[in-house]
N, CA, C and O of each residue as an XYZ file, in Angstrom:
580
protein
N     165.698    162.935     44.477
C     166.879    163.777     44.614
C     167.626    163.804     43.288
O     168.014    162.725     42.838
N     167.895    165.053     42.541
C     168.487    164.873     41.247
C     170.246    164.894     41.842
O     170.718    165.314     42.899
N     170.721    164.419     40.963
C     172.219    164.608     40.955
C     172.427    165.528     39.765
O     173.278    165.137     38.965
N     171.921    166.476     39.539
C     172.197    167.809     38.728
C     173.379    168.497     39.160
O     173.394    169.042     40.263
N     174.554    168.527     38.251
C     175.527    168.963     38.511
C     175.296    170.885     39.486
O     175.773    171.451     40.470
N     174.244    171.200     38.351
C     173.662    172.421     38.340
C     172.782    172.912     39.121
O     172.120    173.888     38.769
N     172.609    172.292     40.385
C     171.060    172.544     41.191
C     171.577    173.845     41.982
O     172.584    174.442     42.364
N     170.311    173.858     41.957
C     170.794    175.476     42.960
C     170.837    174.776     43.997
O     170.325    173.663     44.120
N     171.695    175.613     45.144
C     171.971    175.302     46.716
C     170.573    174.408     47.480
O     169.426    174.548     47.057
N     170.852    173.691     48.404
C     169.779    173.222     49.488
C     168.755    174.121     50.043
O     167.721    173.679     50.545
N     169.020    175.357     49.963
C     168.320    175.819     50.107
C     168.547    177.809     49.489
O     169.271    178.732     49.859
N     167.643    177.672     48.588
C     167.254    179.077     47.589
C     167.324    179.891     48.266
O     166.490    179.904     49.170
N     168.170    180.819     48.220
C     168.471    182.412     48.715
C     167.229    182.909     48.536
O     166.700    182.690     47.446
N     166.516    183.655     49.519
C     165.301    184.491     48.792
C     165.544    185.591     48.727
O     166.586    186.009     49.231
N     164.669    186.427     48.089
C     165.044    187.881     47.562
C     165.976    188.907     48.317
O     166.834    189.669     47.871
N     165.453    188.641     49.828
C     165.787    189.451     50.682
C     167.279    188.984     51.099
O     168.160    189.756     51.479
N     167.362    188.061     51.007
C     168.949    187.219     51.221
C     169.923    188.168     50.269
O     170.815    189.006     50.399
N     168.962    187.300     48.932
C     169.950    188.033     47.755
C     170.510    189.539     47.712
O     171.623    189.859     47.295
N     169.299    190.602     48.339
C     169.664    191.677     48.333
C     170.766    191.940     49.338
O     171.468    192.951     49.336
N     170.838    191.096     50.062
C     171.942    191.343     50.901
C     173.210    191.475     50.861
O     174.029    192.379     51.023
N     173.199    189.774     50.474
C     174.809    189.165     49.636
C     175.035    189.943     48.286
O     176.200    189.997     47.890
N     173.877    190.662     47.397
C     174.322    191.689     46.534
C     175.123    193.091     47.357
O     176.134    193.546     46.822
N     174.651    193.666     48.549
C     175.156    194.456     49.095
C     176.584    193.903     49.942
O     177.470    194.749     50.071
N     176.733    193.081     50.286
C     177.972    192.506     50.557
C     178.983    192.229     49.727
O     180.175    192.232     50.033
N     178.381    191.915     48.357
C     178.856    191.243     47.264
C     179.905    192.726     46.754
O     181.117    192.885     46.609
N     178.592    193.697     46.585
C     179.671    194.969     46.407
C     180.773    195.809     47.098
O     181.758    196.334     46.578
N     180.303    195.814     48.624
C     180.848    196.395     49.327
C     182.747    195.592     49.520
O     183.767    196.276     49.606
N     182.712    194.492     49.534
C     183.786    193.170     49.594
C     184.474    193.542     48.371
O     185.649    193.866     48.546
N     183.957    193.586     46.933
C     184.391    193.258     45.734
C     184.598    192.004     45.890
O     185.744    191.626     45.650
N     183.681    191.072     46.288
C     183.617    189.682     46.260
C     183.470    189.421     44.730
O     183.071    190.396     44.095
N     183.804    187.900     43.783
C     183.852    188.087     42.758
C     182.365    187.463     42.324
O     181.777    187.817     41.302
N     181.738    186.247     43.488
C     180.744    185.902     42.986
C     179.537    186.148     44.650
O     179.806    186.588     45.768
N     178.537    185.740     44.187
C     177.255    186.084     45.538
C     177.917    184.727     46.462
O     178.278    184.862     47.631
N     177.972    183.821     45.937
C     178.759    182.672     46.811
C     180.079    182.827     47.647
O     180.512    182.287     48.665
N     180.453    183.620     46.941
C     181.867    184.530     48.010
C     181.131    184.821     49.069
O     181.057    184.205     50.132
N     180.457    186.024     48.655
C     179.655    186.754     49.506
C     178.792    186.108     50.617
O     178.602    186.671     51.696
N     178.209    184.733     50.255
C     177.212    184.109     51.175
C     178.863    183.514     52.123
O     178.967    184.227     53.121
N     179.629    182.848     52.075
C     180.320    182.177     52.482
C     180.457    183.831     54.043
O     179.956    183.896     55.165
N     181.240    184.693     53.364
C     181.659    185.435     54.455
C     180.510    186.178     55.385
O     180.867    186.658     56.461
N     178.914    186.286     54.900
C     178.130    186.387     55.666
C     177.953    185.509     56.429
O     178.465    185.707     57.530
N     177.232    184.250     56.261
C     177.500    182.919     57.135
C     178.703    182.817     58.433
O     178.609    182.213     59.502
N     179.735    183.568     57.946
C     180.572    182.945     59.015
C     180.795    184.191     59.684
O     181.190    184.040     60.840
N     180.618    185.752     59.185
C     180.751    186.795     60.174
C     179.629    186.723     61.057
O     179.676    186.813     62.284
N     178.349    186.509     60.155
C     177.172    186.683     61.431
C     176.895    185.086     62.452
O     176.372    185.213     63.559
N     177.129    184.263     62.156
C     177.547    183.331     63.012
C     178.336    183.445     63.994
O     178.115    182.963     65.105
N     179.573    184.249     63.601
C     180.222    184.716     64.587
C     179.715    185.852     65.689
O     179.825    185.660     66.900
N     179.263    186.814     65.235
C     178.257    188.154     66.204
C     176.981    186.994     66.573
O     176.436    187.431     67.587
N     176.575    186.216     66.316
C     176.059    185.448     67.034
C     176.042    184.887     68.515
O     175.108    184.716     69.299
N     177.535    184.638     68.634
C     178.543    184.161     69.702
C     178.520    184.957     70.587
O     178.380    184.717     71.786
N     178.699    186.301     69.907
C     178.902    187.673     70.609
C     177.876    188.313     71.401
O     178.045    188.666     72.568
N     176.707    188.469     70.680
C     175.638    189.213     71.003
C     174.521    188.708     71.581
O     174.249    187.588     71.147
N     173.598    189.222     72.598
C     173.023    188.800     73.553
C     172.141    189.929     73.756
O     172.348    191.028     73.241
N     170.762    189.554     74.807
C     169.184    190.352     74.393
C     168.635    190.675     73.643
O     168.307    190.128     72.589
N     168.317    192.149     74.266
C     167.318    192.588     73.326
C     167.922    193.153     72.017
O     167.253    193.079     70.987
N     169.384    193.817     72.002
C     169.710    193.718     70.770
C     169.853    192.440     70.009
O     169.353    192.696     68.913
N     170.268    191.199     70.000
C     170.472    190.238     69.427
C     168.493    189.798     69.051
O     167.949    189.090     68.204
N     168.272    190.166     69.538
C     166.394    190.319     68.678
C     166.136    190.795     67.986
O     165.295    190.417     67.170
N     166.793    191.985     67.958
C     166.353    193.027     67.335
C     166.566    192.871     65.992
O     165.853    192.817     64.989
N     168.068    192.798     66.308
C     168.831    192.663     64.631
C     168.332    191.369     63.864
O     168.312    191.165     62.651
N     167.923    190.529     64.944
C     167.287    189.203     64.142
C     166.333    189.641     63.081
O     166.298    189.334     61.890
N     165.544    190.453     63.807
C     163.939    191.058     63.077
C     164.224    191.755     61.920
O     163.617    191.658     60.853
N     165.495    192.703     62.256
C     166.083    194.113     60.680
C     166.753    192.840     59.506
O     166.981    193.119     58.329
N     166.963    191.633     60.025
C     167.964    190.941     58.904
C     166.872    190.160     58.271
O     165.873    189.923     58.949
N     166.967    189.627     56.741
C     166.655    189.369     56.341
C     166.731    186.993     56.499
O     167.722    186.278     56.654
N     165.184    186.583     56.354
C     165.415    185.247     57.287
C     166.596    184.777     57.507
O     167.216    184.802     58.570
N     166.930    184.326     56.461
C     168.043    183.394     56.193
C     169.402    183.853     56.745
O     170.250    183.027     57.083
N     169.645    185.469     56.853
C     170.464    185.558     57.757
C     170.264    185.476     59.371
O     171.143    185.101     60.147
N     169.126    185.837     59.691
C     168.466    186.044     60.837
C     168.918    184.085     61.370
O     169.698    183.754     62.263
N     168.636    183.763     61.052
C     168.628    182.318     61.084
C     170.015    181.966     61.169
O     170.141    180.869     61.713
N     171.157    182.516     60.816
C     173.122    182.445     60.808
C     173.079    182.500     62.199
O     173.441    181.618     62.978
N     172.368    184.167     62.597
C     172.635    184.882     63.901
C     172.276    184.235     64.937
O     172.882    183.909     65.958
N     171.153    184.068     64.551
C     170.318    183.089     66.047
C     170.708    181.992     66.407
O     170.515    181.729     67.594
N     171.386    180.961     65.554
C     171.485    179.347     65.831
C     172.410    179.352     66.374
O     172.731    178.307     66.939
N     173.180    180.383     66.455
C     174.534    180.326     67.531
C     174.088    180.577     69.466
O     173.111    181.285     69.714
N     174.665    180.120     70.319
C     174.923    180.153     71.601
C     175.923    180.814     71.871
O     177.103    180.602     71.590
N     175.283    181.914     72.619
C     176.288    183.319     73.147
C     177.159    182.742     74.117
O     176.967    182.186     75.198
N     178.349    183.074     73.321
C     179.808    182.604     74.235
C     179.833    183.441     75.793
O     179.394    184.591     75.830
N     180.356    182.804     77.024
C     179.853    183.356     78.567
C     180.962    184.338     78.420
O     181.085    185.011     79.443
N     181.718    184.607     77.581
C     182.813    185.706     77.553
C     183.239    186.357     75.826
O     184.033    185.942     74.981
N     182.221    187.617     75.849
C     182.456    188.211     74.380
C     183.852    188.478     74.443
O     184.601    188.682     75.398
N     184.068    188.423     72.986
C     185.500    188.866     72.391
C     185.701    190.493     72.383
O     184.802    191.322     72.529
N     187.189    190.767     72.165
C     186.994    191.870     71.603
C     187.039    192.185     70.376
O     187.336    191.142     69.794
N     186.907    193.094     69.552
C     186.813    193.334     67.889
C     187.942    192.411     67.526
O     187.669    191.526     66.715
N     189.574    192.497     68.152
C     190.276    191.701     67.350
C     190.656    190.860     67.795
O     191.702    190.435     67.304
N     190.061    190.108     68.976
C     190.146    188.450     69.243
C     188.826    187.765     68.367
O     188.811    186.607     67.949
N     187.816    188.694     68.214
C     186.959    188.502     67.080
C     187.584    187.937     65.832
O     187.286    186.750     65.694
N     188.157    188.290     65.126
C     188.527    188.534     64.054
C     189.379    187.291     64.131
O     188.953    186.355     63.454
N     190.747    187.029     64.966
C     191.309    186.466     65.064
C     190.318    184.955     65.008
O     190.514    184.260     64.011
N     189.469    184.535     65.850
C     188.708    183.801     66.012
C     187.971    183.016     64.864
O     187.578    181.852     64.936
N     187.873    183.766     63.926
C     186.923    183.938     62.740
C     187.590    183.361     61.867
O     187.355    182.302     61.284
N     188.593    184.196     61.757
C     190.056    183.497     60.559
C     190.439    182.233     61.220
O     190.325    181.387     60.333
N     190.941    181.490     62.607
C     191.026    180.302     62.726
C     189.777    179.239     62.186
O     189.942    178.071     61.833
N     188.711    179.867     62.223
C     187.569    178.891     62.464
C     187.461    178.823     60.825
O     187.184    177.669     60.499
N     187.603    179.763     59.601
C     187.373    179.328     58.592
C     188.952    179.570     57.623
O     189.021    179.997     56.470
N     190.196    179.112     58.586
C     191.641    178.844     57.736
C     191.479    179.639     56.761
O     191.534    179.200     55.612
N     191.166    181.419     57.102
C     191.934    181.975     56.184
C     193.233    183.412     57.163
O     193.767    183.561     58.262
N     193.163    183.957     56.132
C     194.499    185.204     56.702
C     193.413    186.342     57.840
O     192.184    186.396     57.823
N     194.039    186.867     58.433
C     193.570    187.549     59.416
C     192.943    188.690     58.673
O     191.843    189.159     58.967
N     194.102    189.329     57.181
C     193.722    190.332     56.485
C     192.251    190.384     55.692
O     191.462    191.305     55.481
N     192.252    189.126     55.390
C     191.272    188.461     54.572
C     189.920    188.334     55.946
O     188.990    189.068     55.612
N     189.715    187.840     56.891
C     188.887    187.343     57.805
C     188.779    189.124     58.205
O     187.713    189.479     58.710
N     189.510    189.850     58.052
C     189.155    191.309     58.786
C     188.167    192.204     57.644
O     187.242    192.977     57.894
N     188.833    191.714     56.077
C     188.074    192.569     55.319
C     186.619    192.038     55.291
O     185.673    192.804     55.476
N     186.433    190.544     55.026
C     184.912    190.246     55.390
C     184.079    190.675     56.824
O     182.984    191.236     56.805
N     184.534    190.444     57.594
C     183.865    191.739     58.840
C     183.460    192.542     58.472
O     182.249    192.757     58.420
N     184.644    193.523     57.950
C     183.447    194.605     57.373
C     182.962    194.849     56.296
O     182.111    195.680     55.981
N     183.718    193.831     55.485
C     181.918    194.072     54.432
C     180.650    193.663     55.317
O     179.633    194.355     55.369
N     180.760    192.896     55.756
C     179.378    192.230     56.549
C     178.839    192.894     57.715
O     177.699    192.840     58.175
N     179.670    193.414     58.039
C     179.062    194.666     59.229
C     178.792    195.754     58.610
O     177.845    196.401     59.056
N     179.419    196.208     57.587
C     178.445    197.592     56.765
C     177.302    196.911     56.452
O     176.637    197.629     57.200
N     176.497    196.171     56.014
C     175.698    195.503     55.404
C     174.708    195.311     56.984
O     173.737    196.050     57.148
N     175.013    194.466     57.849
C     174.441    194.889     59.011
C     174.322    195.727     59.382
O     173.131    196.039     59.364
N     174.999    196.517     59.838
C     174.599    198.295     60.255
C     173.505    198.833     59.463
O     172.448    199.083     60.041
N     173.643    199.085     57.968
C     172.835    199.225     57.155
C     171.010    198.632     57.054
O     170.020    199.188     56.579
N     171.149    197.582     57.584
C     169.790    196.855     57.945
C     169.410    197.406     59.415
O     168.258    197.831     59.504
N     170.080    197.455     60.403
C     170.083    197.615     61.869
C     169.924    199.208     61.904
O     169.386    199.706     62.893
N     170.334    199.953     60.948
C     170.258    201.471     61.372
C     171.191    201.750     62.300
O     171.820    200.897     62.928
N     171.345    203.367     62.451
C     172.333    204.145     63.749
C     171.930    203.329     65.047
O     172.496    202.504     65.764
N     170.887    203.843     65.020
C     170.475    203.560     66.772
C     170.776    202.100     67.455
O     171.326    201.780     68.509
N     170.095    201.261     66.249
C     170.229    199.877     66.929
C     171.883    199.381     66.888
O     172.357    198.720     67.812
N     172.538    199.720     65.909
C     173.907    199.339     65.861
C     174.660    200.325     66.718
O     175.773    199.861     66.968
N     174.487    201.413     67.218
C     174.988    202.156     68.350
C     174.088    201.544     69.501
O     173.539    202.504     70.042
N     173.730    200.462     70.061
C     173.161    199.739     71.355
C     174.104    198.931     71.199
O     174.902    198.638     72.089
N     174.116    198.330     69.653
C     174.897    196.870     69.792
C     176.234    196.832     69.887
O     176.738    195.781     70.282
N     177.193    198.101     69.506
C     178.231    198.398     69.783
C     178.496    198.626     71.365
O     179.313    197.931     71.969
N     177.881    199.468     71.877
C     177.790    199.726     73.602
C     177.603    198.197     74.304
O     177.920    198.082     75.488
N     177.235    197.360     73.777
C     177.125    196.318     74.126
C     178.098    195.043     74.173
O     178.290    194.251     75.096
N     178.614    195.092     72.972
C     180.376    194.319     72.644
C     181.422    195.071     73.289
O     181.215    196.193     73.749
N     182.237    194.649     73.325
C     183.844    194.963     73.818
C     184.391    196.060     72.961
O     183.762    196.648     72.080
N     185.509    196.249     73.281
C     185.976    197.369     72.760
C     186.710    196.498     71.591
O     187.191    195.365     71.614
N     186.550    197.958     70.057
C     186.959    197.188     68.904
C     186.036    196.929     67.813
O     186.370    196.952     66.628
N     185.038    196.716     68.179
C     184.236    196.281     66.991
C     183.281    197.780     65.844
O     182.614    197.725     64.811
N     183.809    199.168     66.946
C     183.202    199.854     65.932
C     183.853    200.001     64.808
O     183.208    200.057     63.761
N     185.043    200.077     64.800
C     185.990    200.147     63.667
C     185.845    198.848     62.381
O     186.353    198.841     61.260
N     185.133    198.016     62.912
C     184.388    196.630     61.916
C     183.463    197.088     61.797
O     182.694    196.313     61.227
N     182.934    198.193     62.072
C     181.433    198.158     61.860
C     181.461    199.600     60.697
O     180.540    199.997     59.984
N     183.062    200.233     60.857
C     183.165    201.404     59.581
C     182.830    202.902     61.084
O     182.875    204.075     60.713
N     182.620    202.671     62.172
C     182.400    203.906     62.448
C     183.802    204.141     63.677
O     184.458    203.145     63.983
N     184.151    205.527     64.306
C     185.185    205.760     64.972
C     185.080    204.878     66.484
O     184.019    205.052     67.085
N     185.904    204.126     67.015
C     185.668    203.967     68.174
C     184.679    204.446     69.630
O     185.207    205.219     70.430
N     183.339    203.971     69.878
C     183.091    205.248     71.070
C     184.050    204.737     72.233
O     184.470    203.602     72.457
N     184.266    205.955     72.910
C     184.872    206.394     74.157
C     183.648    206.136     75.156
O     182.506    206.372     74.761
N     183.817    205.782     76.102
C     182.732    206.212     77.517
C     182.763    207.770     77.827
O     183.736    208.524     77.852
N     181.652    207.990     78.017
C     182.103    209.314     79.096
C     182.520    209.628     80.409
O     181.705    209.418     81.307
N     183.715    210.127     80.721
C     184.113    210.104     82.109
C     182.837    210.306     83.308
O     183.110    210.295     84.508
């Protein structure tokens, strides 16, 4: 085990990671990819909590491992949140501002959507509570009467 001030992390981002937290990295104006990994880690950990079946497979498969691996290791809470008990939730669990815990959402949900496509992220929205399309960058859906 070196004690290298300098080692890279426990475990090496791989390409597909990186491309991610680069797309997060921009979308955030995060200042470094470590910003960026921090608020992926803890948004998709969180939709972890949230999400359940065959979408929560799905998106496992569109994400790249290492996130796939955030999403999955979580145990779906017996009562989803809504978008902003979400949020709220998120910011307690990693002591920051609500403003701050809301803008990483959606960097990290554009970035998901983006991997997941329309279709699958319009299942996974129909599927959460009301609230989370507006984290996800698109207009609220309505039901149809």
């Amino acid at each position: 085990m070196s004690s290298d001030r300098h080692a890279p992390p426990q475990q090496p981002y791989g390409t597909a990671y990186k491309q991610m937290l680069e797309k997060v990295r921009y979308e955030g104006a995060y200042p470094t990819r470590e910003r960026a990994d921090e608020a992926v880690r803890l948004v998709l950990a969180g939709l972890g909590r949230q999400l359940t079946g065959d979408e929560r497979v799905e998106l496992a498969g569109c994400l790249p491992p290492q996130a796939a691996r955030v999403l999955t290791a979580q145990i779906p809470a017996p009562q989803p949140l809504t978008g902003w008990a979400f949020v709220k939730d998120l910011a307690a669990r990693s002591d920051a501002s609500l403003a701050t815990t809301r803008w990483d959402t959606g960097s990290v949900f554009s970035a998901v959507a983006a991997y997941a496509g329309p279709d699958l992220t319009t299942r996974i929205l129909q599927q959460l509570p009301t609230g989370y399309a507006l984290l996800f960058g698109r207009a609220e859906l309505i039901p149809a009467a």
